[in-house]
C-alpha positions in Angstrom: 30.3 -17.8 7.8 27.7 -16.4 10.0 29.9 -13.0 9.9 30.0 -12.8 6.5 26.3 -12.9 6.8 25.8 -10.5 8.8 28.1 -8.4 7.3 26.3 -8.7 3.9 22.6 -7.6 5.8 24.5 -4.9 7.0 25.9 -3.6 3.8 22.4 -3.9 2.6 20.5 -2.5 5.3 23.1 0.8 4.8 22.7 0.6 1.2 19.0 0.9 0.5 18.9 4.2 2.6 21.2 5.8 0.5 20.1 4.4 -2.7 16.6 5.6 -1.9 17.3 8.5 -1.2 19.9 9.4 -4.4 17.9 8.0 -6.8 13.8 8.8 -7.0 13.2 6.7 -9.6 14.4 3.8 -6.9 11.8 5.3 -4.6 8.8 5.7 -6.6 9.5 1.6 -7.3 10.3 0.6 -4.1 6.8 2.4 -2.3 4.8 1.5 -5.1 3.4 -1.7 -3.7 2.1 0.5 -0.9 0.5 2.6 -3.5 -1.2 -0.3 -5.1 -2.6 -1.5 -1.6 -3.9 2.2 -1.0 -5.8 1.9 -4.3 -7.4 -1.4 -3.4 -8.0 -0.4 0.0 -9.6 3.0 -1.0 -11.8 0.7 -4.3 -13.0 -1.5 -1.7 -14.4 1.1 0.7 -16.2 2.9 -2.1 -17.7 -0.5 -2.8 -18.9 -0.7 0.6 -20.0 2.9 0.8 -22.1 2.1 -2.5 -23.7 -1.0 -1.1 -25.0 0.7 2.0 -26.4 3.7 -0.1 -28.0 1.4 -2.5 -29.6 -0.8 0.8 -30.4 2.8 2.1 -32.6 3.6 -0.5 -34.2 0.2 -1.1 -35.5 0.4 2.6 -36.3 4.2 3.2 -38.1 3.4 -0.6 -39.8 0.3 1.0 -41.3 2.1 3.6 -42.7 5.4 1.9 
């Protein structure tokens, strides 16, 4: 039993290589979740970089 697992992962693990790399309309679906992190990752540092520009001016503006 335990071989037929392993056996099966392997097949897999050989599989998804090849599979990837014969069909791009397999790859464009299988990175896209890293694309969709990216997106949120680069959202949320413009947020930031927006919040300390905005806190910038407020206290170069405070002190003028």
């Amino acid at each position: 039993m335990i071989n037929l697992i392993v056996i099966a992962i392997s097949a897999v693990m050989f599989a998804l290589p090849l599979v990837r790399w014969r069909w791009p309309a397999f790859r464009v679906w299988m990175e896209a979740p890293k694309y969709t992190m990216l997106r949120q990752e680069r959202r949320f540092d413009e947020q930031v970089a927006e919040r300390r520009v905005s806190s910038n001016l407020l206290v170069e503006g405070g002190h003028a």
